[in-house]
N, C-alpha and C positions, 0 to 999 in steps of 0.2 A: 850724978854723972862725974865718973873722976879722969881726968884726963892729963897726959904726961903735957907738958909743954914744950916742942920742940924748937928749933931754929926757923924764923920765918922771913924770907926773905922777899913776900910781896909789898910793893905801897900801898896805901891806904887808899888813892885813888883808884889802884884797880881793882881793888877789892867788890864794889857794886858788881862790877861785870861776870868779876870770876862768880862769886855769887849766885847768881843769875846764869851762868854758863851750865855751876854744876849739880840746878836743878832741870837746867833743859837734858842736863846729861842722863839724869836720873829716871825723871820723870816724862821722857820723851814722847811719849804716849798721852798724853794730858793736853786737852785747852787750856785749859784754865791751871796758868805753876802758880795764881797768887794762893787757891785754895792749900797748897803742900806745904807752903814756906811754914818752917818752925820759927818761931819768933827768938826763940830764946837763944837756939846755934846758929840763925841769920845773925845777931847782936854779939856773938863772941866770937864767928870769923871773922865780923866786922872790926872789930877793934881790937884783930889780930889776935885771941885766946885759942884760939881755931889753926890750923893749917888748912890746904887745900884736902888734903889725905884725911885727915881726921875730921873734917866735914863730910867725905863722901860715907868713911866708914859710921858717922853716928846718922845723917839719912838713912843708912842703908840699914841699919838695925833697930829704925825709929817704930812706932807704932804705925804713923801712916806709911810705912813700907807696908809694913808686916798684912793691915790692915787691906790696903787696894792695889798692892803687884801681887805679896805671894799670898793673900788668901784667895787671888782669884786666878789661881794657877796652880800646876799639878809644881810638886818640887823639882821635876825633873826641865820642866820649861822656867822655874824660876831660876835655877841654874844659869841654863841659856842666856837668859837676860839679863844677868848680872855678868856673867862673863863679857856680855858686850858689851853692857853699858860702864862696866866699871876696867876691864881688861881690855878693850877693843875689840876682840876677835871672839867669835862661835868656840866652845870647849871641842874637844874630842868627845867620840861617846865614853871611853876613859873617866873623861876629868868627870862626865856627870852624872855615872853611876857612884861615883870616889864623893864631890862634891853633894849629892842628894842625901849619899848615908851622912854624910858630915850634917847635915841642915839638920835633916831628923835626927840624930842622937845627941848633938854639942847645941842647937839652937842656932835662933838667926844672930843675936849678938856676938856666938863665937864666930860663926860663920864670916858675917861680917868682919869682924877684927885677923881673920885670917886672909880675907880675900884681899883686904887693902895693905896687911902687911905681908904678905908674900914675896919672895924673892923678884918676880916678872912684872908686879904693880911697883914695887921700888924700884927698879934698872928702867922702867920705862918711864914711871912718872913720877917719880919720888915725893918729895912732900908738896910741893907746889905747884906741880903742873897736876891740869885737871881732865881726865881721863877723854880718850878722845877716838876716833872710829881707825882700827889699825888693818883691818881684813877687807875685802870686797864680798865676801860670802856672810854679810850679818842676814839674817834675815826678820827672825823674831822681833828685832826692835825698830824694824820699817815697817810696820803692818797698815801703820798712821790708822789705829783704832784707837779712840781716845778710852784710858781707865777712867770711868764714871765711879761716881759715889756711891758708896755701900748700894744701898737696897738697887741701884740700876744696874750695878754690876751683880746680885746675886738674878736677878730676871733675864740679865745678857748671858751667863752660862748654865742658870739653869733652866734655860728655856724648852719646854718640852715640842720637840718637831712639829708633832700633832697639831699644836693650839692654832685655830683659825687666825689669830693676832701673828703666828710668825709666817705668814703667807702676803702679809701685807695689809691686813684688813684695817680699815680706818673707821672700821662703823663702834663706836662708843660703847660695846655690850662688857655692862661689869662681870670680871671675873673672866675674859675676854672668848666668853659665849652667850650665845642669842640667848633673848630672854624662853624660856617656857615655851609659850604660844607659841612663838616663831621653828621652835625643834616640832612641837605637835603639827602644824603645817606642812614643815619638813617633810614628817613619815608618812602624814596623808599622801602627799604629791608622789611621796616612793612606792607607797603602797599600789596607786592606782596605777603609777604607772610598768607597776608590774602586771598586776592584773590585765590593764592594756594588752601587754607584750605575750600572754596568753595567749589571750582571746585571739589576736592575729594567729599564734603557732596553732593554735586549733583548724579557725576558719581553712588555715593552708592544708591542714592534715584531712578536714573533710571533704576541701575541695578536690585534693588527689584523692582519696577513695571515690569520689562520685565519678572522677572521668576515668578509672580504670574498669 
């Protein structure tokens, strides 16, 4: 990790907070910010190696970005939420076609080092202010759905509509379908009760030919 060393003008006591601020900023969507924290750029914004700016831009290019925002997001919605979380304000549809091709062809580390030095992230929050909500139209990053860990997030979007388990069901079938027996049951009770439903359209059809 090589990083330029710029002019820092925070103290050391508000360093926890800002800290702490700009992974609520980040990570807004999360219970749990202890599981995010990097140890290693938590330790060197701490003792000032870090700016505010160049902490948000190595989060944002970190593996657990990469990992639990944009791999459980289409690139055009991680856009989104980087615009607000690191920008304040929702992109244009512009910036996020402009902004998507840039992800996919340059990667997220350029990506990142572009969104945090950008002409609009310096005039607004330069090195040491820590990116903050500037639009009333955010949306994406209010959803207040918390990003879950890998494998709960790959079952939260690739859940198939179908599955009895996303209707609600709380009955414990592994693989979250009835066992065997219970589906065989099932197409008995279908079966008859088709048969059933027969037998009544019959009875009706011979009872109108007897009384005409």
């Amino acid at each position: 990790m090589t990083l330029v060393r710029t002019q820092d003008c925070l103290e050391s006591s508000e360093r926890p907070e800002r800290l702490n601020a700009v992974y609520r900023q980040l990570f807004k969507q999360n219970r749990d910010l202890d599981f995010f924290h990097n140890s290693q750029l938590d330790s060197m914004f701490l003792s000032g190696n870090l700016t505010a700016r160049q902490l948000v831009c190595q989060l944002l290019s970190s593996e657990m970005y990469r990992d639990y925002i944009l791999g459980v997001n289409s690139n055009y919605h991680f856009v989104s939420l980087c615009f607000e979380r690191v920008l304040g304000r929702p992109p244009e549809q512009s910036e996020k076609y402009e902004w998507s091709s840039f992800l996919a062809t340059q990667g997220l580390q350029a990506f990142a080092e572009e969104l945090t030095g950008s002409d609009e992230y310096m005039a607004v929050f330069g090195e040491d202010e820590i990116p903050t909500r500037r639009s009333l139209k955010l949306f994406s990053s209010n959803q207040n759905l918390p990003a879950l860990p890998k494998e709960q997030s790959i079952k939260r979007y690739g859940m198939n509509p179908y599955d009895i388990a996303y209707f609600g069901s709380t009955l414990p079938w592994e693989g979250r379908m009835p066992p065997r027996l219970v589906r065989k049951i099932g197409a008995v009770f279908a079966v008859a009760g088709a048969l059933e439903i027969a037998r009544i359209f019959v009875e009706i059809a011979l009872s109108a030919l007897g009384t005409g």
